[in-house]
N, C-alpha and C positions, 0 to 999 in steps of 0.2 A: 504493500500500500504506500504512493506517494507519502511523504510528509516537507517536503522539500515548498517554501511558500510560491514560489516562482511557477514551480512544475504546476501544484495545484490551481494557480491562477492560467496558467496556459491551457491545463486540462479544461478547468469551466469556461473560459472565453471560447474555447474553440469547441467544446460538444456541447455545451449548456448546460451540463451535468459535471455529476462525478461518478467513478463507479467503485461501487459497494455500500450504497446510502444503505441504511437498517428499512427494511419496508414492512415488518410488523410489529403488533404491541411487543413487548417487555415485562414478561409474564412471569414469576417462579422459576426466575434465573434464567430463561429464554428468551429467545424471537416465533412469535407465533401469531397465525392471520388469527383473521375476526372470525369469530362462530359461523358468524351470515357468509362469511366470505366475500364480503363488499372493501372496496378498497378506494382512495379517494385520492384526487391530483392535489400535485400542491407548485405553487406558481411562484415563479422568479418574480421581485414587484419589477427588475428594474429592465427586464424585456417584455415582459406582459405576457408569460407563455410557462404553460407545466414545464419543469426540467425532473420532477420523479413523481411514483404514488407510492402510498403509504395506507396499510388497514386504515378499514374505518370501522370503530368500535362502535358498543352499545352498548346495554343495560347487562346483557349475556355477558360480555367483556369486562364490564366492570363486577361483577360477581363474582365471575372468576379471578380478578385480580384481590378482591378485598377477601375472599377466601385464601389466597397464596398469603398474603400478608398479615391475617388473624394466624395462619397458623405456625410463620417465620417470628412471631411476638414472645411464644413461647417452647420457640425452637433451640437453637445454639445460643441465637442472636442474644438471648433472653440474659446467658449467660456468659455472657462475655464481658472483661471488665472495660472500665471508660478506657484505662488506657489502651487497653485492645481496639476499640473501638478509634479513638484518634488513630493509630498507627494505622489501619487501614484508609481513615481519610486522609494523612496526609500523604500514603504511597499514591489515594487518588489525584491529589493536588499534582506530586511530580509529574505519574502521566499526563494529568492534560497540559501541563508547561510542555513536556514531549511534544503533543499532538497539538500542539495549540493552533499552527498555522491550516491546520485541515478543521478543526472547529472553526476558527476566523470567518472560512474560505466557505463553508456550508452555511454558517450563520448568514454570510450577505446572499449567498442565492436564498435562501429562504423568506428572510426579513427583507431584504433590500436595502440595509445601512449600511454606508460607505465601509470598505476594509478596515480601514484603519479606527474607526468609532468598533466595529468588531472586535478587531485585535484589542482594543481595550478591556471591552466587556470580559474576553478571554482571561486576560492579565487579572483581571477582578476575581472571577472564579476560582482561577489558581489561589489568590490569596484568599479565599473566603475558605476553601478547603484546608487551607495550613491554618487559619484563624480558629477555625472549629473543631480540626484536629489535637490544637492547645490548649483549648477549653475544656476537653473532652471529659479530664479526673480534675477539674478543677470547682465544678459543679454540685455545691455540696449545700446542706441546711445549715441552722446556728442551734446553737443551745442555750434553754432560757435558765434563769435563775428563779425559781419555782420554790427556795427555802431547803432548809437541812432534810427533809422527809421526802422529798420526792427530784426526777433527772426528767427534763423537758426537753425535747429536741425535734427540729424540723426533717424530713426529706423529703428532696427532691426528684417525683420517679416519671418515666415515660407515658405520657400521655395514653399513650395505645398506637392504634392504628392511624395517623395523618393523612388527611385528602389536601392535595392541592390543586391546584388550578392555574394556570399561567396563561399571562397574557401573549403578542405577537409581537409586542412593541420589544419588547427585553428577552426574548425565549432563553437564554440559556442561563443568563445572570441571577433572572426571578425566580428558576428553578435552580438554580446551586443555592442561592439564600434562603431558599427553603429545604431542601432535602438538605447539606450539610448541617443544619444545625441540630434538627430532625432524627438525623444518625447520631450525633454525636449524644443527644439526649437518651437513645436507646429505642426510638421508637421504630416500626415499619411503617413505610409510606405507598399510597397508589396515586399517583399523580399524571392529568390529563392536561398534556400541553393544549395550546391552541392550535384549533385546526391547519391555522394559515403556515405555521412554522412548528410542527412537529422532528424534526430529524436532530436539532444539536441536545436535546432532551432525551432523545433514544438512546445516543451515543453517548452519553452521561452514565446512562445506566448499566449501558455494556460495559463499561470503564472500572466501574463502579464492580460490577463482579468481578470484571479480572484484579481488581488493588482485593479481595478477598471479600467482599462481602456476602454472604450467604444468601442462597438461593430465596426467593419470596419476601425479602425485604423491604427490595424499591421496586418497585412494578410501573410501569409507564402505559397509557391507556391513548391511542392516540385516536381522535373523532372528534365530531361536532360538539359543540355547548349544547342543542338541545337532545344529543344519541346518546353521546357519552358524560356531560357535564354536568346534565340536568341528574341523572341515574348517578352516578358518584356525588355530589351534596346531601343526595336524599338517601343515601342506604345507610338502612339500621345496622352496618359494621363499621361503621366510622365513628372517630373517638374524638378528631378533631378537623378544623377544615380553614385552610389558608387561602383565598381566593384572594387575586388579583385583576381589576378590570372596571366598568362601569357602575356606573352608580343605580344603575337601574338592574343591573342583572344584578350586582350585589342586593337589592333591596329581597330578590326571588332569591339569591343562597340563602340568607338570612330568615326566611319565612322555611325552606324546607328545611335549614338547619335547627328551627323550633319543635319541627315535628318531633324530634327525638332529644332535643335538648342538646345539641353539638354544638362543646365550643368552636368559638369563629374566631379568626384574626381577619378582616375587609382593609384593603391596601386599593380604595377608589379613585373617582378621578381629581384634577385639580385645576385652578385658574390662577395660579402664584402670582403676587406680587412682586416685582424686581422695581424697588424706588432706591433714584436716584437722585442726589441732592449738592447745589449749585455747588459747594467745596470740594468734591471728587475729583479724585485723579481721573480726566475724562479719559485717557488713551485706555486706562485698567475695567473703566467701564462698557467703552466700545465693545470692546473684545470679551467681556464677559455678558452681555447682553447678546452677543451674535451665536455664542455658542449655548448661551440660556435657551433661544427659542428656534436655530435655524440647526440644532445636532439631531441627529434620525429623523430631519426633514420636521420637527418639533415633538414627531408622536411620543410623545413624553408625558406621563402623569404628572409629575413635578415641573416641566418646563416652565421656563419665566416667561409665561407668555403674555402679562400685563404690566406693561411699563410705568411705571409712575412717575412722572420727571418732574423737577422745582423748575417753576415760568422762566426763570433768570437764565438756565443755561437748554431750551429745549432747544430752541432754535439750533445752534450749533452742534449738540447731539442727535437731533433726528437729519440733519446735514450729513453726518456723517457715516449715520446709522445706514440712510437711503442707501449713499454709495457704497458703503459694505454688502449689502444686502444685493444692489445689482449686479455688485461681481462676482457672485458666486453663479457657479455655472451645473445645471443639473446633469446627470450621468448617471451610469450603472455605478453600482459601488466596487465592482473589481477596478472601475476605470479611475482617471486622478477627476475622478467629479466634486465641486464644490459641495453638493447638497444631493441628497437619494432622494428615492421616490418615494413615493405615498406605499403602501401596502397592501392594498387592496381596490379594483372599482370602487365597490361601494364607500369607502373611506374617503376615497376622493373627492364621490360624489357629496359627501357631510362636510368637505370641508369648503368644497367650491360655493355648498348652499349658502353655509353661514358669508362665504364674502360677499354672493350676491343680493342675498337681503341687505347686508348691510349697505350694498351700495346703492340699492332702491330706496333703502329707508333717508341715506342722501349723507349718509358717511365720506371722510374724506379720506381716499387710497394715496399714500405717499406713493407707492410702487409695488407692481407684483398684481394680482387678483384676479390672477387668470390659472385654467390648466393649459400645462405647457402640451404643444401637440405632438402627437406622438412619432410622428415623420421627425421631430426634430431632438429625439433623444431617445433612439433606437426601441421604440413603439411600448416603452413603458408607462408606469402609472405616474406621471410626477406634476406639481405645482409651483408656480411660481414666489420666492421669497416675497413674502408682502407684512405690510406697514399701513397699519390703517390706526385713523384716528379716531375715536370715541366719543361719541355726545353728553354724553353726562355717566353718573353709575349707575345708571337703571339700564343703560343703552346691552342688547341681546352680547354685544362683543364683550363686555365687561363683563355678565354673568354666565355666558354660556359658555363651557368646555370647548375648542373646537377641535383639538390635537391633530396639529398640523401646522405648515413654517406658515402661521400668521399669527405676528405683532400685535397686540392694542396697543393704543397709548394714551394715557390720561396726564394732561398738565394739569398741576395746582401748585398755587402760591404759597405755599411753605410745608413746613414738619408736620406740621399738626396736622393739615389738611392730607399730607402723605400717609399718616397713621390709618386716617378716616377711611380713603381710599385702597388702603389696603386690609380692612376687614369689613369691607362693603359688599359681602361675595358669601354663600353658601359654601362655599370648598373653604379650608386649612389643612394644606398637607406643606409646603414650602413657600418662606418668605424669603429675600436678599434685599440687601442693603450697599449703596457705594455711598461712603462720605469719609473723609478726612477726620470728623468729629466723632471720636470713639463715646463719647459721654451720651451723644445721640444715637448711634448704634447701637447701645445697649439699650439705653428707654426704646427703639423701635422690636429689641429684641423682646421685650418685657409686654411690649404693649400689643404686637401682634400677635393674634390669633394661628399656631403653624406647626406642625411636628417637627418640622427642622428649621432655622433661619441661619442662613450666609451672608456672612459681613466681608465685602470688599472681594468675594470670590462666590465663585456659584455651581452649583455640583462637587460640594469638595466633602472629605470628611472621611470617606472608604467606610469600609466591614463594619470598622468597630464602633461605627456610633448609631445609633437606632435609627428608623427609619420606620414611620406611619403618618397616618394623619386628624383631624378633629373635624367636627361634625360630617358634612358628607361626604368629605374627604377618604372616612372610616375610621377604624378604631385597633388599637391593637400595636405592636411592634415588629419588623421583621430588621435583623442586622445586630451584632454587638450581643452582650450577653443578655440584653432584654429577650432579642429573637429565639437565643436557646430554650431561654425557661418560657415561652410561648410554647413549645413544645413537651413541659411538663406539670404535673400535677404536684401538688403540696400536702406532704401529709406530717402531721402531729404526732405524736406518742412520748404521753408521761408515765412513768414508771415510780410506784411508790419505793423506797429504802428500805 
């Protein structure tokens, strides 16, 4: 098997594939088709055309998996100690640093993000494996002081059985931050990537047995949200369930996950704030607002895709911002393209809607608010960088999700009004801040509404700092030692003297 990044890039330019993609679920230490025997394409975004099929699961399939994984809970796995259990995820870590340029290289035929925003992702999972690998025997209760006559003491045990769900914007990263930490708590997992990007999730799993992990642990279930997605939240063998995705489909995990009483972790969507304010280093701004909302073309949960700029310096920032934003040049992501495509038709078509209401409703387009055609970027799905300005905070671009590379932008004349503007929105998953003024960074840290806030950088922080968000954002932790013990249950026992 190639692993060579060069080879692998020759290989997919010139076939449109690769060969040896995994084309069935990840079942009880296997590859194995779907019950039905139905199987489903899955499409390059950035030529607009299948390059593999992969099963397509069901309720059958998911049974079957959550059967492999009730009974790997209290198999080997069951007894194995933590640090056995690190040592195998960080033999997984090495290999993917091994394999990383053939992960990369699948993740953009699948997703559609530029190589190198991949290679990233990659480089992240590697360290989220060695991350969780260290954690592994370090996960432990306390002991309370309960008086001379009796010993009080907490532990920490595996959950059970973990459902996860992953979205298409992040496949590979959302599913390492969930299954690593998952294993390292002791638990088994059956997890149902997204239909649109099923393969570096497969390959995780296969990885995953060869670094030793025992058969029925991690199971992969690949198929649609309503064949396989809807049938894994709702089945009464699940112990816990990490969904990632909409606010609306979350709203339906959460109704089936009551049936039974399953805990939930919801990682939903977001309309972040990025306020920026007249004493900022503008160059450190630039550049961190282009890659807040124009990185995997914006499909980003946490993207900064509301600008809040102070009146005194907008002028000169959306000056600049424009011509950032028109030189970036769309392309497939194997290629040196400035910006990838969209990930789907219908994606495109959500994102194209919101620009053009917006621009009947009589909004103003700095640049961009078109779909790019497909004669003109090798017949993929992609959009133009766009920059539109905002009517007030009621206006659809200010409260509505749009994910995808379009900018709002709301000017107001100072701090306070910045504050206002940045909890005027139904989401809190991520706030950023550029100012010079550390005394006001922190009041903006204090004062906004946000699972995470970034002062003077944006996307920064890695593994080890939690990652969720508030109100419909969702609820919950995934990343850091929060994400681990999301994965387990708390138990008590006092013993009398």
């Amino acid at each position: 098997m190639i692993v060579d990044r060069a080879e692998l890039v020759a290989e997919a330019i010139r076939s449109g594939t690769l060969a040896g993609l995994p084309g069935g679920h990840f079942i009880d230490g296997r590859f194995v088709e779907s019950v039905s025997g139905r199987r489903m394409e899955s499409f390059d975004p950035g030529r607009g055309k299948a390059f593999a099929t992969v099963a397509a699961g069901d309720g059958a399939d998911i049974d079957r998996a959550v059967a492999a994984a009730r009974a790997a809970l209290s198999g080997p796995w069951s007894r194995l100690s933590p640090a056995a259990r690190g040592e195998i995820l960080m033999r997984a870590s090495r290999l993917i640093a091994e394999r990383a340029a053939r992960f990369a290289v699948v993740e953009t035929l699948d997703s559609g993000k530029r190589l190198a925003e991949a290679e990233g992702d990659v480089g992240g999972v590697v360290k989220a494996f060695a991350y969780y690998a260290g954690a592994a025997d370090k996960l432990h209760g306390d002991s309370m002081p309960l008086g001379p006559d009796h010993v009080g003491l907490t532990i920490e045990e595996p959950v059970g059985v973990a459902a996860q769900v992953v979205p298409w914007n992040y496949p590979l990263s959302t599913a390492a931050r969930g299954i690593a930490p998952a294993l390292a708590a002791g638990c088994t997992l059956v997890v149902k990537p997204a239909e649109q990007t099923p393969f570096t999730t497969l390959m995780l799993a296969e990885l995953l047995d060869e670094a030793g992990l025992p058969a029925g642990v991690l199971n992969v279930v690949a198929g649609t949200g309503t064949d396989a997605g809807a049938a894994l939240v709702a089945h009464p063998g699940i112990d816990h369930i990490t969904f990632t995705g909409s606010v609306a489909t979350g709203q339906r995990v959460m109704r089936a996950a009551a049936e039974h009483v399953t805990r939930l972790v919801l990682e939903l969507g977001g309309k972040s704030p990025l306020v920026v304010l007249a004493d900022c280093d503008l160059d450190a701004a630039v550049a961190g607002i282009m890659e807040a909302i124009f990185e995997n073309a914006g499909q980003i949960c946490s993207a900064g895709s509301r600008l809040i700029v102070e009146e005194a310096i907008a002028a000169p920032l959306l000056e600049r911002l424009v011509a950032s934003a028109q030189a970036l040049r769309p392309g497939h992501g194997l290629g040196d393209a400035g910006i990838g495509p969209i990930n789907s038709p219908a994606q495109l078509a959500r994102v194209a809607g919101h620009v053009d209401r917006a621009r009947a409703a009589g909004n103003r387009i700095l640049t961009g608010g078109a779909i790019v055609p497909p004669e003109e970027c090798g017949g993929g799905w992609f959009y133009q960088p766009t920059i539109v300005l905002a009517d007030g905070p009621d206006d659809p671009l200010v409260q509505e999700e749009i994910f995808g590379p379009v900018l709002t932008v709301q000017v107001i004349p100072d701090f306070e009004a910045a504050i206002a503007a940045a909890n005027a929105t139904s989401y809190a998953l991520v706030a950023g801040i550029y100012t010079r003024d550390h005394a006001r960074a922190w009041r903006y840290a204090r004062a906004v509404d946000a699972g995470q806030v970034y002062i003077n950088e944006f996307f920064a922080g890695g593994i080890a700092m939690p990652f969720g968000g508030n109100r419909k954002s969702g609820f919950g932790r995934a990343k850091g030692m929060a994400g681990l013990r999301s994965y387990c249950k708390l138990k008590s026992v006092v013993a009398r003297i």
